[in-house]
N, C-alpha and C positions, 0 to 999 in steps of 0.2 A: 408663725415664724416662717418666713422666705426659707428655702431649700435651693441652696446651689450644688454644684455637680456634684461634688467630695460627697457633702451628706446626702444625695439621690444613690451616688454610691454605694454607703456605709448602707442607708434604708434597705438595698436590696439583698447585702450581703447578709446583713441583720434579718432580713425573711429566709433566706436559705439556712441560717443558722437555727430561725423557730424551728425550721422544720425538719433540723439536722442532718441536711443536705448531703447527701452523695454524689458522686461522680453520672452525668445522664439527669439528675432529680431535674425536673419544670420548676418554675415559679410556679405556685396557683395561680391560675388565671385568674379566680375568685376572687383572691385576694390583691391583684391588681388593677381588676376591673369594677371593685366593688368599694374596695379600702382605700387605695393610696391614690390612683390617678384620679377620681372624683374630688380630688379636695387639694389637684396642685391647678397653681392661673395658666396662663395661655405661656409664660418665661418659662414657668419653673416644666413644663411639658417639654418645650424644645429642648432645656438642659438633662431630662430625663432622656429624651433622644443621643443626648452628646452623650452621657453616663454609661450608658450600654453598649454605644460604639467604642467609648475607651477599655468598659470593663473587657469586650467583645477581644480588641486590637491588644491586650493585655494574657488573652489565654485565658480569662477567669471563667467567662460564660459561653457557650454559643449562643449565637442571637438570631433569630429566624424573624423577617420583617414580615406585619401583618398586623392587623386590630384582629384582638392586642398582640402585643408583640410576645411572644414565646420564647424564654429565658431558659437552657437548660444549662446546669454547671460541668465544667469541667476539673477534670483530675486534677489540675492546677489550684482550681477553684474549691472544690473541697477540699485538699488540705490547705489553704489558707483560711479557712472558716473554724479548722477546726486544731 
């Protein structure tokens, strides 16, 4: 199933919610680098790109650029997860 930006979205909010995410918490890197970006095509990468700058421009995450990219949430960002 294709993955456009909304559900690249929900995907990532839905992993800080596995891991019941607080304010500062990373993404695992693990689990980005192992799980989910291995098994999106060369589209669905660039709208993971877009996802993160909106969730970024949004207040949800901060987003630190680099392979991989380093996702830590914000106060915002947990409590809308939670």
């Amino acid at each position: 199933m294709s993955r456009d930006i909304k559900r690249i979205k929900r995907d990532i909010l839905d992993q800080f919610r596995a891991i019941d995410g607080e304010e500062d918490d990373v993404l695992p890197v693990q689990w980005l680098n192992d799980e989910y970006l291995p098994v999106l095509d060369v589209f669905e990468r660039q709208d993971f790109e877009k996802a993160i700058r909106q969730l970024a421009a949004k207040g949800v995450v901060r987003y630190v650029k680099g392979a991989p990219p380093i996702l830590s949430l914000t106060e915002k960002g947990a409590n809308l997860i939670h």
